[in-house]
DRENMARSE-371045 format. One line per field, with one value per residue (C-alpha): residue number from 1; residue in one letter; y, x negated, z negated. Coordinates in nm, 2 decimals, always signed. Each point is the difference from the previous one (the first is absolute). Layout:
REM residues N
nr: (NUM ...)
rest: (A ...)
yy: (Y ...)
xx: (X ...)
zz: (Z ...)
END
This chain:
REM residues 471
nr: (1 2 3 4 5 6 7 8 9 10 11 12 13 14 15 16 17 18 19 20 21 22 23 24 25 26 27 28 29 30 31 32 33 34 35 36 37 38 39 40 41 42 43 44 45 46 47 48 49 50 51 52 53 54 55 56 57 58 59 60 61 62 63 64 65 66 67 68 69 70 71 72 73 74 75 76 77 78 79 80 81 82 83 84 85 86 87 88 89 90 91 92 93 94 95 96 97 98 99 100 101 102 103 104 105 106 107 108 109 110 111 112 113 114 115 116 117 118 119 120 121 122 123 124 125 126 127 128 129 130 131 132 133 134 135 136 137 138 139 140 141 142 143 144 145 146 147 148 149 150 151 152 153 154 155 156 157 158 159 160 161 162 163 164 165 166 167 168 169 170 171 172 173 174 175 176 177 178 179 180 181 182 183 184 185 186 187 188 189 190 191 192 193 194 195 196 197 198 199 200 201 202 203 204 205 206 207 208 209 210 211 212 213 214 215 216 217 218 219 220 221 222 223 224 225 226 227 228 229 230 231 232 233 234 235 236 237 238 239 240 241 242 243 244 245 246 247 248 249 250 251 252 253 254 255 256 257 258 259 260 261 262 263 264 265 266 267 268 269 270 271 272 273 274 275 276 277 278 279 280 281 282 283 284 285 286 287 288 289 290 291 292 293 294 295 296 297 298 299 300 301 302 303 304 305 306 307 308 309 310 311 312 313 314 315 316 317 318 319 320 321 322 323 324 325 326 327 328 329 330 331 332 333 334 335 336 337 338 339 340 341 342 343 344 345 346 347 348 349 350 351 352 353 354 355 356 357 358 359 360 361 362 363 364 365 366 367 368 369 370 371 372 373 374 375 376 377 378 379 380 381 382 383 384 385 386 387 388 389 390 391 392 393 394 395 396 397 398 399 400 401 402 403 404 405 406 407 408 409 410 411 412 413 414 415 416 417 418 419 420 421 422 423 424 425 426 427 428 429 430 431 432 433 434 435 436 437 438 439 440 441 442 443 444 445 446 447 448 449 450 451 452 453 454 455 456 457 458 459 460 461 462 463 464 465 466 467 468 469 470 471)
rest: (X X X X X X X X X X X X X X X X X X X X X X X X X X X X X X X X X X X X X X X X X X X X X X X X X X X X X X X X X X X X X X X X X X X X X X X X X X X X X X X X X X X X X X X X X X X X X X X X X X X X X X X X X X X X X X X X X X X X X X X X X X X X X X X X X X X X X X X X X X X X X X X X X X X X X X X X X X X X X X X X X X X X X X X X X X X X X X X X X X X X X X X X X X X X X X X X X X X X X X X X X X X X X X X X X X X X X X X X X X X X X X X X X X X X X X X X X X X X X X X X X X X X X X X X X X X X X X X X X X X X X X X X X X X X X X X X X X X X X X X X X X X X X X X X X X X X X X X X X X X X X X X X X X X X X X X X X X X X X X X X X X X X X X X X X X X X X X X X X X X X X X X X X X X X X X X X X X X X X X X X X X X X X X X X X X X X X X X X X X X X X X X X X X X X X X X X X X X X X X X X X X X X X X X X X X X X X X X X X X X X X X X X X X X X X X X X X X X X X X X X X X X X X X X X X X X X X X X X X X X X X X X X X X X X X X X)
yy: (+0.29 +0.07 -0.01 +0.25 -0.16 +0.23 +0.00 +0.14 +0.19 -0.16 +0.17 +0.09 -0.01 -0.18 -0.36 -0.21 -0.37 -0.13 -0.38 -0.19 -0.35 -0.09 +0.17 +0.31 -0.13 -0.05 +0.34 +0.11 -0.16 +0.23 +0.30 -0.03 -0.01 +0.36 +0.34 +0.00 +0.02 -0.33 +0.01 -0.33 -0.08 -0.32 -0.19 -0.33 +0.05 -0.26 -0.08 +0.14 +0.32 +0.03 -0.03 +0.27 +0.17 -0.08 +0.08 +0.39 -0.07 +0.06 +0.15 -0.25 +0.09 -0.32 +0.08 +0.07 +0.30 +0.35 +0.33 +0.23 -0.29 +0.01 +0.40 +0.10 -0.34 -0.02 -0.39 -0.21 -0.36 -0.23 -0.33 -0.19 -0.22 +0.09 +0.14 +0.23 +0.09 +0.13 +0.18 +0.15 +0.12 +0.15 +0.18 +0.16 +0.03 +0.18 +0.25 +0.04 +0.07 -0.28 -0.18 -0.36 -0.35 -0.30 -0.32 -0.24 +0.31 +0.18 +0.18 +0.18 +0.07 +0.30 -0.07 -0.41 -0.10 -0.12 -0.33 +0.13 -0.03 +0.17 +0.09 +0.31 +0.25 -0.16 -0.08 -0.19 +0.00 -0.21 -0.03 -0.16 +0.23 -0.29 -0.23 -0.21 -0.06 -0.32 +0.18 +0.28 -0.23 -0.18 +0.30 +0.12 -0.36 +0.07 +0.43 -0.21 -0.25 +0.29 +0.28 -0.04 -0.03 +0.27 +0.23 +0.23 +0.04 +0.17 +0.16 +0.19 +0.24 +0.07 +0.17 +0.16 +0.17 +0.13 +0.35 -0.03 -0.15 +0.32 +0.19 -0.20 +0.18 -0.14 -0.26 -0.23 +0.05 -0.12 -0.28 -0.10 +0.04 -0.21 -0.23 -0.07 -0.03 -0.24 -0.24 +0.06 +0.21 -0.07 -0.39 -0.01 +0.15 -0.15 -0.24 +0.23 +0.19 +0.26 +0.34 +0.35 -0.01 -0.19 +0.17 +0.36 -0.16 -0.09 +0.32 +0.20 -0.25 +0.13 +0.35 -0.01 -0.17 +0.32 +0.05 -0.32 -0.07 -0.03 -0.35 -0.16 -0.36 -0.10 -0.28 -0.23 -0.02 -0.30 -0.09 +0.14 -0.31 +0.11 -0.33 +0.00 +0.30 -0.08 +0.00 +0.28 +0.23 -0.02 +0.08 +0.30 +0.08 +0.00 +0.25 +0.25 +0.41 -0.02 -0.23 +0.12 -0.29 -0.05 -0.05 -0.38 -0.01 -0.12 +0.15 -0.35 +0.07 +0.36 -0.10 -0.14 +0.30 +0.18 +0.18 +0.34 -0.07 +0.27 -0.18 +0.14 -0.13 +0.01 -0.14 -0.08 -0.11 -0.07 +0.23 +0.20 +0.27 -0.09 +0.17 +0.04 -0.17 +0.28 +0.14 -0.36 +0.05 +0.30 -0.10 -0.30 +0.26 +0.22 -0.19 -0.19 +0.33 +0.08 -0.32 -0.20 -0.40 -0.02 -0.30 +0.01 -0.24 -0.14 -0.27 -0.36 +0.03 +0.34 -0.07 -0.19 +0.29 +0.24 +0.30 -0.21 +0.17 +0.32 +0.09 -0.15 +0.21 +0.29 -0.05 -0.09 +0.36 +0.17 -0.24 -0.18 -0.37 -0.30 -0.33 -0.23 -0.23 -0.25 -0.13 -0.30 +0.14 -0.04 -0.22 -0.29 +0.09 -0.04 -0.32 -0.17 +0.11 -0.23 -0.27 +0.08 -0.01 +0.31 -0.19 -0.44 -0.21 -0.10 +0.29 +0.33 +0.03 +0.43 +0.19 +0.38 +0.27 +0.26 +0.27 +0.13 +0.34 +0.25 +0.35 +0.02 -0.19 -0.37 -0.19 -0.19 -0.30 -0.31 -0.13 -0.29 -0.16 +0.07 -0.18 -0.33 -0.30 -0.05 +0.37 +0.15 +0.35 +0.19 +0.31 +0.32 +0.28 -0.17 +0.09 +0.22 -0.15 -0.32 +0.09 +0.08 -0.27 -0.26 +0.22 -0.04 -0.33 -0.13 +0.16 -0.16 -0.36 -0.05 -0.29 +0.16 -0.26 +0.12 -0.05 +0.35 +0.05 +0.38 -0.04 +0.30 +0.10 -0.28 -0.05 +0.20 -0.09 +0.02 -0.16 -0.15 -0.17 +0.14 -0.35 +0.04 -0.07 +0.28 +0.03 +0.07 +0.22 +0.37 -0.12 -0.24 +0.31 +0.24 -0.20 -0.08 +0.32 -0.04 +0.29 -0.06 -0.02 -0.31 -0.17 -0.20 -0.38 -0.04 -0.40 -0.13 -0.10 -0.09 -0.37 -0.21 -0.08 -0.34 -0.01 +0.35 -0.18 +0.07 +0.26 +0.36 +0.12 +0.30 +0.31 -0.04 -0.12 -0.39 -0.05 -0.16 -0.30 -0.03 +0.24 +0.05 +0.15 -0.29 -0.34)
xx: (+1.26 +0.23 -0.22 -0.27 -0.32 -0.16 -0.26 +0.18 -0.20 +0.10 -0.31 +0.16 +0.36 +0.30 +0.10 +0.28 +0.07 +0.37 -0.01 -0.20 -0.06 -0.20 +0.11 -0.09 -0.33 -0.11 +0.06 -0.20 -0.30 +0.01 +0.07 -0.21 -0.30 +0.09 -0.09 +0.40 +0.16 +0.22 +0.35 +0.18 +0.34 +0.10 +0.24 -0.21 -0.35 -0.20 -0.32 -0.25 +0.19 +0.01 -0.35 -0.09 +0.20 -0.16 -0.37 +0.13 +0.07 +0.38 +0.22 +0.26 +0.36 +0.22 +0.34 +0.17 -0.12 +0.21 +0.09 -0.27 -0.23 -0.17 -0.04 -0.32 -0.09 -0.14 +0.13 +0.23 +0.02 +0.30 -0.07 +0.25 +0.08 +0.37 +0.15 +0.24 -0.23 -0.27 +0.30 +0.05 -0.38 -0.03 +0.28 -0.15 -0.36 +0.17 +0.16 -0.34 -0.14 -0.23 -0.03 +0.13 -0.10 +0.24 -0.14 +0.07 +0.24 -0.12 +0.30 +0.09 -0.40 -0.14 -0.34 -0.20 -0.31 -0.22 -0.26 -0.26 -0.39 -0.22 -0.32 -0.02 -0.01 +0.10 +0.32 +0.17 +0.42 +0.17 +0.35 +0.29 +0.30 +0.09 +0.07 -0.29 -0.21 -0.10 -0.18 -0.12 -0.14 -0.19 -0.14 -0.12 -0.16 -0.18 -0.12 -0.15 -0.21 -0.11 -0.11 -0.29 +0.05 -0.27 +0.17 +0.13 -0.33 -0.13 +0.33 -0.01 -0.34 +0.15 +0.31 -0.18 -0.21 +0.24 -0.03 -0.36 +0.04 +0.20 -0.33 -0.01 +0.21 +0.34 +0.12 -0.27 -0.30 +0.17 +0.16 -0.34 -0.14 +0.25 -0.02 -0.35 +0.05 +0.26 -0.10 -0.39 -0.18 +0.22 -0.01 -0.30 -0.12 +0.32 -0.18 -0.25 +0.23 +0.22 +0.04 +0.00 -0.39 +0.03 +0.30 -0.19 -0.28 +0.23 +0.14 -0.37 -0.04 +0.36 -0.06 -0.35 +0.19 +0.10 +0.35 +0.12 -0.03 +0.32 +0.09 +0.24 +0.10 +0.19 +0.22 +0.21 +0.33 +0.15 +0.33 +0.17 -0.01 -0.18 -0.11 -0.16 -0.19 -0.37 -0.21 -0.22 +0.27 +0.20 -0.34 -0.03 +0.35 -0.07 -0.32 +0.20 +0.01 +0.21 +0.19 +0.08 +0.24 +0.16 +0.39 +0.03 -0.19 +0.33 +0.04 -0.08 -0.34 -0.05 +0.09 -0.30 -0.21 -0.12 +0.30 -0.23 -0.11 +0.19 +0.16 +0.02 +0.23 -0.16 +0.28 -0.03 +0.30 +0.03 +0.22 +0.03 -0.10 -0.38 -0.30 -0.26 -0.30 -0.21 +0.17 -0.03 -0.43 +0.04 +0.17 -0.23 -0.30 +0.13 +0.13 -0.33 -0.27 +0.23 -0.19 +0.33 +0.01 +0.26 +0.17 +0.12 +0.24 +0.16 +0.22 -0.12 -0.38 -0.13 -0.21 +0.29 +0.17 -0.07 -0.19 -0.31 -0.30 +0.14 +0.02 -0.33 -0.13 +0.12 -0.10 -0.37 +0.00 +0.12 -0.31 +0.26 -0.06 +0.22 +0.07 +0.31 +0.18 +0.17 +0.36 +0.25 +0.13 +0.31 -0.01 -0.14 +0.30 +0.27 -0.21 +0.03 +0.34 +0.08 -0.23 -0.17 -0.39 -0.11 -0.24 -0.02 -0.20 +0.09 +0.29 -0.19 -0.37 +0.09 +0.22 +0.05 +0.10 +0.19 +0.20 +0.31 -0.03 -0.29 -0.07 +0.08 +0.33 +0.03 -0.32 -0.12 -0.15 -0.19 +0.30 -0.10 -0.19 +0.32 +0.22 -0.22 +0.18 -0.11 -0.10 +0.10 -0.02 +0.13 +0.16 -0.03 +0.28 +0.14 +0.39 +0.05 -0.23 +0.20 +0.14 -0.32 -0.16 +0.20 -0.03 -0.33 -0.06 +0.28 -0.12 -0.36 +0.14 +0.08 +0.29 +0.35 +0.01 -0.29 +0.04 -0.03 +0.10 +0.02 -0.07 +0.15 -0.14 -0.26 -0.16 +0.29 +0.37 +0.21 -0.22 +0.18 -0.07 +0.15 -0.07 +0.06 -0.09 -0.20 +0.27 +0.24 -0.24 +0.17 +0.36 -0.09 -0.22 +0.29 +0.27 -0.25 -0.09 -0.28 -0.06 -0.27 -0.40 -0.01 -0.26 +0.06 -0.17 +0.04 -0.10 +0.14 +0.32 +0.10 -0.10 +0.33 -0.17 +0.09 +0.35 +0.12 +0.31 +0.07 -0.21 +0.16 +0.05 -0.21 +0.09 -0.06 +0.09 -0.04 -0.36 -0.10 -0.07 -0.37 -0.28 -0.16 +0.12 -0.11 -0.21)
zz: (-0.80 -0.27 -0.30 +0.04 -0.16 -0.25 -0.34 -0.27 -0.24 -0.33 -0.24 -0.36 +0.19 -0.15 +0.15 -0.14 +0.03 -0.14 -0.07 -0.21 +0.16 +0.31 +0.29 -0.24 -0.09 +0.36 +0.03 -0.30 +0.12 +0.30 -0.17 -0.28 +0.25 +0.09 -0.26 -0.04 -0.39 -0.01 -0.20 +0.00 -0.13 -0.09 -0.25 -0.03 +0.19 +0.12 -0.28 +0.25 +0.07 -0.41 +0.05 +0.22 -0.24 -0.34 +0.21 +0.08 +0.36 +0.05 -0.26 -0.05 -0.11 -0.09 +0.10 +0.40 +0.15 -0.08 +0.15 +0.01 -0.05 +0.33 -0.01 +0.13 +0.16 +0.37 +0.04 -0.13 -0.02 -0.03 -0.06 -0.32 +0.35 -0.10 +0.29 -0.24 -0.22 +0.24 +0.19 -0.34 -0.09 +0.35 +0.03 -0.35 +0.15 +0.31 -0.21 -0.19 +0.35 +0.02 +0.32 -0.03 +0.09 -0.08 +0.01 +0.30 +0.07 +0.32 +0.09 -0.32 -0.02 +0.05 +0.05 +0.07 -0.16 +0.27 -0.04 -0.15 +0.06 -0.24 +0.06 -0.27 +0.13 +0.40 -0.08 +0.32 -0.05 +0.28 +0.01 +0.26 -0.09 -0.26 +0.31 -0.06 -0.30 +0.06 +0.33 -0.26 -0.17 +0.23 +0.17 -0.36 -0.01 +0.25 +0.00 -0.37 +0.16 +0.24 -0.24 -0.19 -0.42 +0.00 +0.21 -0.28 -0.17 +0.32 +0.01 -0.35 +0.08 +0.28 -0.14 -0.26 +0.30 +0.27 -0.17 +0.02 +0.41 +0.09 +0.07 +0.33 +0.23 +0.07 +0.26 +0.10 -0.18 -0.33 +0.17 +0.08 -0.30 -0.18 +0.28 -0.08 -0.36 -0.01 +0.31 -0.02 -0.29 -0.25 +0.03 +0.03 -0.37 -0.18 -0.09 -0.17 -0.19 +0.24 -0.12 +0.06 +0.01 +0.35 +0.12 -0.07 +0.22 +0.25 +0.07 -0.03 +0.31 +0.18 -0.11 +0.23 +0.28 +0.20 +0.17 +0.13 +0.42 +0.17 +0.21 +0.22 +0.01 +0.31 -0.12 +0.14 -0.17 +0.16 +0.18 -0.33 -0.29 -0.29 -0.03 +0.34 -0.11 -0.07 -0.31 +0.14 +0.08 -0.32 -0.15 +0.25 -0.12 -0.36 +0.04 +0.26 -0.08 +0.31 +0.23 +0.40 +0.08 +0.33 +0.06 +0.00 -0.37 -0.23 -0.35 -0.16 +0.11 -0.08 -0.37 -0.03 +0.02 -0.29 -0.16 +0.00 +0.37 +0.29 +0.20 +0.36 +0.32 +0.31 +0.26 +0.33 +0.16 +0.38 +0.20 -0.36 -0.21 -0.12 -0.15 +0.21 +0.05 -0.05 -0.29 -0.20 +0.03 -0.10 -0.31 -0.03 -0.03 -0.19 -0.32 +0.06 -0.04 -0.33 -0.14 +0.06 +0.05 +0.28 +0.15 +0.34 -0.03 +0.34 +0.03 +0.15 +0.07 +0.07 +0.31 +0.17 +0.18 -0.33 +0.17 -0.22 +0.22 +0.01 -0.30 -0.11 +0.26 -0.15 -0.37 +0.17 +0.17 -0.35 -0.16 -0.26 -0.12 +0.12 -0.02 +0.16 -0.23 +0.31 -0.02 +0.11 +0.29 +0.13 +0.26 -0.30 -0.16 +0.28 +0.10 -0.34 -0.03 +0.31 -0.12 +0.28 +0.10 +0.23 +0.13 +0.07 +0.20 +0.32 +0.02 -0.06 -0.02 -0.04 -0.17 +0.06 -0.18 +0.22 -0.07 +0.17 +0.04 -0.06 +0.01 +0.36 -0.01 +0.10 +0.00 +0.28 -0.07 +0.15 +0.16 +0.19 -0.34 -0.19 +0.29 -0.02 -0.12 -0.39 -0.04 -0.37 -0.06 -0.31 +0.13 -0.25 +0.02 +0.27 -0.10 +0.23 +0.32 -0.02 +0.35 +0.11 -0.09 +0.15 +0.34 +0.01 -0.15 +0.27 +0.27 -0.10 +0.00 -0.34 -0.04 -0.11 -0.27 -0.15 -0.37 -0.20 -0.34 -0.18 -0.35 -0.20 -0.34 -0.02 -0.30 -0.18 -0.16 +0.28 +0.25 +0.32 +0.30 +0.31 +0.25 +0.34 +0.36 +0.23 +0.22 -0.31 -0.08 -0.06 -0.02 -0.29 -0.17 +0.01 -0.12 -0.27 -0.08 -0.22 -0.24 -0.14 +0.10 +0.28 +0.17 +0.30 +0.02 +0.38 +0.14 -0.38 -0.18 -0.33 -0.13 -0.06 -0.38 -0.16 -0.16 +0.13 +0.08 -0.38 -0.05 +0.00 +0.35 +0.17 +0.10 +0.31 +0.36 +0.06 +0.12 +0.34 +0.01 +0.06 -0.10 +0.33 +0.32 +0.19 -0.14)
END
């Protein structure tokens, strides 16, 4: 990010615009919209911007802008659309110490003015670094159609009170209270005339309310797109005190927690340093007896191989309230990443979810079901059993040219498909050597797609040539 977004308070402050045809009157509209005391300079201004002039609403000087002319001003604008002119005025505006923007001039800019949605006083700025307007605008288009015209009339009480608000006790209980006036309470009696009359009922009501109860939400965060998340969990997100998040969580998902929320990692990391099992509860009912809303947030779904029960169990014993917010878990991901149903008629009429290794080492598993011709099987933290597993899935009559495919980083940039055969098993794996979170598809390969002739190639091995071990 190189411009770092920000609302300028312009009240009774200085702002300066040099130009006086219609780049510069573009920009007057904004600024005039603002508390800011307008000075423009301009040899031969438009009519309207003599205007706005002639009603008291810019002090207009007709001539080019001067030294010391800018003195005192927060912004500048240069807009006479004369490249060495506007180079001119904000080299003067710089030595004033005015920030400066030149129009359809980001690089010798100091600052952008964003697309603009004005909902007084919910003011929504978007902006695309200059790289994109059109896409500016098109987003503002549409935040429009979404907010309600109305929404700054329940807005204004509301800033008028927050003084008044402050004698609920920080954190939560205000959030809730402002919560319920602008998504229930305060919608509700707009209509009747909002005021500070309803909003001093409203918080008599929160004031009686008591100290709020503490709850975890166990959600499921996905394979790692944000856009895989679901609607339930980026609500939970938005609501957390705190977040516990496990190691596979990316960053692009932790951003969309509250900005105030703590965020806490809670790694586990086979054959590495983790945080115990126990001491994550503990946390868990802890935050949540301070009144917190927690999220436990665990990559994929939490109760596939995510320690789900125990941990319920735990905030059961300490008497704290729960809920599970459910995930796409991995093996979807991997699957539609190969184009791939897990399970198909006539093929597979199970599918299991297996992992690797567990707390004693290497898991054992129904071998003789996973051997049978057809059988699919998505394999969790199986990285490091590869060898293992084609032992034992060998030894229990599996076909060596089993198809198996490792999909690395599903649901994430990066994703790969490591396609291979069970009896190239490991040696495939470690010249491979997949960094990143994997899950194993064993029984399927990766769907030749229509025109992948042309299409960009995969980063991965060539696939067998049939899905199955055996028709």
């Amino acid at each position: 990010m190189q411009h770092f977004p920000v609302f300028l308070d312009l009240a009774g402050r200085r702002a300066v615009v040099a130009g006086g045809g219609a780049a510069a009157l573009a920009k007057l509209r904004l600024l005039l919209k603002t508390e800011a005391r307008v000075t423009v300079f301009a040899s031969a201004p438009l009519p309207e911007i003599a205007a706005l002039a002639a009603a008291g609403r810019v002090a207009l000087h007709r001539r080019r802008p001067g030294p010391g002319d800018a003195l005192c001003a927060v912004l500048a604008y240069c807009a006479a659309e004369d490249a060495a002119e506007d180079a001119r005025a904000a080299a003067l505006a710089r030595a004033d110490g005015a920030l400066v923007n030149i129009v359809d001039n980001l690089a010798d800019s100091a600052f952008i003015t964003p697309a603009i949605v004005d909902r007084d006083p919910v003011i929504v700025a978007i902006g695309t670094e200059g790289a994109a307007p059109v896409l500016a605008r098109a987003i503002k288009a549409d935040i429009e159609a979404r907010l309600p015209a109305r929404l700054g009339v329940l807005a204004r009480p509301g800033k008028a009170f927050r003084a008044r608000a402050a004698t609920l006790p920080p954190g939560r209980a205000r959030r809730e209270f402002w919560a319920d006036w602008y998504f229930r309470h305060g919608p509700a009696v707009l209509d009747r005339g909002a005021g500070a009359d309803a909003l001093e009922a409203l918080l008599r009501r929160h004031l009686g309310h008591g100290a709020a109860q503490g709850h975890v939400l166990l959600v499921g965060a996905g394979p790692g797109d944000p856009e895989l998340l679901t609607l339930k969990a980026r609500r939970a997100l938005d609501r957390a005190d705190v977040v516990i998040h496990d190691r596979l969580v990316p960053p692009a998902i932790l951003d969309l927690a509250r900005r105030e929320a703590r965020i806490v990692a809670a790694g586990k990391q086979g054959f590495g340093p983790s945080w115990r099992q126990k001491d994550i509860n503990a946390l868990m009912v802890a935050e949540a007896r301070k009144g917190a809303q927690v999220v436990r947030l665990k990559s994929g779904d939490p109760g596939v191989f995510g320690r789900l029960d125990e941990e319920t169990a735990a905030l059961d014993a300490a008497g704290i309230g729960w809920g599970v917010v459910p995930g796409v878990t991995a093996a979807s991901a991997a699957a539609a990443r190969l184009g791939r149903s897990l399970t198909r008629r006539g093929r597979n009429a199970e599918l299991r979810l297996i992992t690797g290794h567990d707390m004693a080492g290497f898991a054992e598993q129904d071998w003789r079901a996973l051997a049978r011709p057809g059988a699919v099987a998505a394999v969790y933290m199986a990285k490091r059993a590869a060898r293992f597993l084609q032992g034992r899935l060998i030894m229990h009559g599996a076909e060596p040219e089993t198809p198996v495919t490792v999909v690395e980083n599903a649901g994430r940039p990066g994703a790969r498909e490591i396609a291979t055969t069970l009896a190239a098993l490991p040696a495939r794996l470690a010249a491979a050597r997949p960094a990143g979170p994997a899950v194993m598809l064993l029984g399927l390969a990766p769907r030749r797609r229509a025109g992948a002739a042309t299409a960009a190639p995969r980063a991965s091995a060539p696939a067998p040539a049939r899905e199955e071990a055996r028709p």
